[in-house]
N, C-alpha and C positions, 0 to 999 in steps of 0.2 A: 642390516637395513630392516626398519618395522614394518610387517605384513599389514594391508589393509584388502578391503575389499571394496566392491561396490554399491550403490544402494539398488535396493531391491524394484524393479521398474517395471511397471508391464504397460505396452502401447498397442493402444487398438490398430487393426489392420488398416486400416485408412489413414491412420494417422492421428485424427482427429482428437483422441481421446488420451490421456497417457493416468498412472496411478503411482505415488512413489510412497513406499512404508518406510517410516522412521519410528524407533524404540523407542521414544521418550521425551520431553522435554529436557533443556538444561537448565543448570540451576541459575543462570542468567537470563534464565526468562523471568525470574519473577523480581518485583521491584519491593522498594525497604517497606512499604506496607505486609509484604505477605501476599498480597495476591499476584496475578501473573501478567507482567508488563503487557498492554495492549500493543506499544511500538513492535516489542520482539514477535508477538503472533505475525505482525505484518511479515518482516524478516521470515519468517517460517515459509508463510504460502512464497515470497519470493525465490528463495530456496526450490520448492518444488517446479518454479515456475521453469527458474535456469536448468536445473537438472532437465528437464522435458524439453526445453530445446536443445539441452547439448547431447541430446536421445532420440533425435528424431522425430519428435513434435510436430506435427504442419511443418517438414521440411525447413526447421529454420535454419540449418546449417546451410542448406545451400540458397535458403535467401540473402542472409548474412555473408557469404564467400567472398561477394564480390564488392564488398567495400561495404555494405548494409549495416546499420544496427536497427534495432527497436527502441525507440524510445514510450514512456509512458504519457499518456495525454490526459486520459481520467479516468480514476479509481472512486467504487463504490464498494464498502468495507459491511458487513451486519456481524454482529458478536451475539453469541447466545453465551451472556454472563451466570445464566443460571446453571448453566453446565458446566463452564468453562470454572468457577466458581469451588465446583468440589474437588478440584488438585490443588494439592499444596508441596512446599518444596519438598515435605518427606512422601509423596504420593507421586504417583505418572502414570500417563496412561500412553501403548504405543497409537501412533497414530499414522494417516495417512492424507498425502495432500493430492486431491485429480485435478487434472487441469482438462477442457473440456472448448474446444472452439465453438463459438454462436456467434459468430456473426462478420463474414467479409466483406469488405469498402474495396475503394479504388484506391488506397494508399493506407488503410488501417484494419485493424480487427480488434475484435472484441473477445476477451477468455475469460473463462468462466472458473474459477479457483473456489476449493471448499478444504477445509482442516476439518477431517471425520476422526471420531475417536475408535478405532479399532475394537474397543471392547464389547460397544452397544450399536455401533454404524449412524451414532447421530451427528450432524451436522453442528460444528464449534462457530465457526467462521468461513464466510462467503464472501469473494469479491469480485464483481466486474471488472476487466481492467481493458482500457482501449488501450492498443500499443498501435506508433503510428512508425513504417518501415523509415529510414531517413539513410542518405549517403552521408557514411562519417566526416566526408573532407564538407562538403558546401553545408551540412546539415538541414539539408532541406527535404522534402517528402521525395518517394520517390515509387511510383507506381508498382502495385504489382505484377509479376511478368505472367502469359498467356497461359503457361502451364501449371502456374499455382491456381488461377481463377479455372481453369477446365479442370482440376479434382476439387477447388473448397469454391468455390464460386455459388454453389448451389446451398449453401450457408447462409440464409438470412434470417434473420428475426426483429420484425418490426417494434417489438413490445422492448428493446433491448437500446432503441436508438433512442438518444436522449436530446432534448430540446434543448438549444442553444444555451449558453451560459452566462450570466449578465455578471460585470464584475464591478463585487461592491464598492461604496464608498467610505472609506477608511474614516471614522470617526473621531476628533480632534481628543487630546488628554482633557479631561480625567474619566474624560467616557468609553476611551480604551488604554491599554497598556504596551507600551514596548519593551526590547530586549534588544538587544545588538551580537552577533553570531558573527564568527571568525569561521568562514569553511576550511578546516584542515584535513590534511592528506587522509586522515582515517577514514575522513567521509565521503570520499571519493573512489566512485567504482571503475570496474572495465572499462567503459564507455567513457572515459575520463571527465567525468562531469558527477555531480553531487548527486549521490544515492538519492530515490526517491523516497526511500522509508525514512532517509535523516529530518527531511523536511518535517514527518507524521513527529518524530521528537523533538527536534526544534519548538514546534508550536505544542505539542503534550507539556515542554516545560515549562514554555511562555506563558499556558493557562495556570499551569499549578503553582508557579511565582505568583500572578497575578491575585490566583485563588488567597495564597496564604497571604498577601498583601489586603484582601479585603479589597477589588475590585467590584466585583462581582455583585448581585442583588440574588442571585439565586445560587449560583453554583459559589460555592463555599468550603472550608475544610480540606483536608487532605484530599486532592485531585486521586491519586493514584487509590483511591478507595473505591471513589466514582464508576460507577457500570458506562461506561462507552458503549451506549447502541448502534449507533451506527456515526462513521466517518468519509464524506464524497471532499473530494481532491480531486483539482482540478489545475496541470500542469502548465505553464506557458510559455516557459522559458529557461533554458537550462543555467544552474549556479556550478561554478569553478571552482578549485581550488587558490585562497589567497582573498577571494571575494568578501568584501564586510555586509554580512545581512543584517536587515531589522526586521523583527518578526514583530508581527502585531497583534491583538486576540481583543473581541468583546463580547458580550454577551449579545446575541439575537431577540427577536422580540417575542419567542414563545419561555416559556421556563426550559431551563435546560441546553440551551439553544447557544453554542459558540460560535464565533468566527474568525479563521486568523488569516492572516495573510503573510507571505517572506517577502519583503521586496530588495533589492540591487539600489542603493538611489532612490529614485521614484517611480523605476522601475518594477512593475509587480510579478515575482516568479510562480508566483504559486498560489491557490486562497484553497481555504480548507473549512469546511461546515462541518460541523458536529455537534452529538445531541445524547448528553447525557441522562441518565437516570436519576434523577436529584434527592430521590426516596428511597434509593438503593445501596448500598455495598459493597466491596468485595467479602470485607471482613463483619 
């Protein structure tokens, strides 16, 4: 039987805080340009996210017991490409991911995730992520009980709550581009419903099809070169396995500036704004 171990964890007393070290990237992090898949960094902080609740995290275990899950409702992602930048595949640095509570609601929270690189303690990648509690059978929200809000209850931050979300209006061809997605079983997690990171490449592909098709008025050229500064995702509906998506992507009205969305039908699961470096790199 092959020995393993565990990963290395440390969780503040409260709970509230947790740190987990990991040795390296892998070599599936990085994509056929050479530089390092922005999808897979997402994957990474997820990674520390799960580990941290199946560790004691803000008690997720026993929120989770009784029939709970978390789902994701919006993510705000910042990439520091300048950094991130000087690994390459024959290069790693070990790193570490914290996860960090700011912020409890009456049926959601808000965590605070960073990918620090252990060598210099700078900050790679940041993300906000609201997860909203929900009963697995109705899938519907489901308050938090008395004695999570009497330890995190005292948890707010104003600067952190985000203003309502207007969802766009999908722009006719040839002034965007589609794709059609088959969710298959790889892309489906615990929760039995489609990975939220599959969505970030679903639509990473849709723009970089698009790109090499000459969509675009600005963002052009091999996509996966592109500095990705920052990606906000914004959840609404969960995708299944067996389900035919259309992923749609266009350019926004500043340079740099994308938009996509998954839809079900005419159903819209998901829309994703992102905001490339148009002047920049990987390679």
């Amino acid at each position: 039987m092959m020995e393993t171990q565990s990963y290395q964890m440390t969780l503040s007393a409260d709970g509230s805080k947790s740190e987990i070290l990991y040795p390296h990237l892998s070599y599936s992090a990085y994509s056929g340009s050479g530089g390092i898949n922005p999808w897979f960094l997402t994957r990474c902080l997820e990674s520390g996210r799960f580990l941290s609740m199946s560790n004691g995290f803000c008690h997720s275990t026993e929120l989770l017991s009784p029939g709970g899950m978390f789902v994701t409702m919006r993510m705000e992602y910042a990439f520091k490409w300048e950094l991130l930048c000087s690994a390459t595949v024959l290069s790693y640095f070990p790193y570490k991911i914290v996860v960090t509570l700011q912020n409890v609601g009456r049926t959601s929270l808000v965590w605070r995730h960073r990918m620090i690189n252990r060598l210099d303690n700078k900050t790679l990648v940041s993300l906000d992520a609201t997860m909203v509690l929900l009963n697995r059978k109705t899938r519907k929200p489901v308050a938090f009980p008395s004695w999570f809000l009497d330890k995190y209850g005292r948890f707010t931050n104003e600067a952190i709550r985000k203003s309502r979300i207007l969802i766009p209006d999908v722009p006719p061809s040839p002034m965007s581009f589609s794709q059609s997605i088959a969710v298959m079983p790889s892309s489906v997690d615990v929760n039995d419903h489609l990975n939220n990171s599959e969505y970030i490449r679903f639509a990473l592909d849709c723009v970089a099809v698009a790109s090499g098709r000459h969509q675009y008025a600005h963002v052009k050229g091999d996509v996966r070169r592109l500095w990705l500064v920052d990606l906000s995702i914004y959840y609404r509906r969960e995708g299944f396995q067996g389900d035919d998506l259309t992923v749609t992507s266009w350019e926004g009205d500043n340079p740099g500036d994308v938009m996509c969305v998954v839809r079900r039908s005419d159903d819209i699961l998901t829309v994703l704004w992102m905001r490339f470096r148009i002047n920049k790199a990987h390679l």
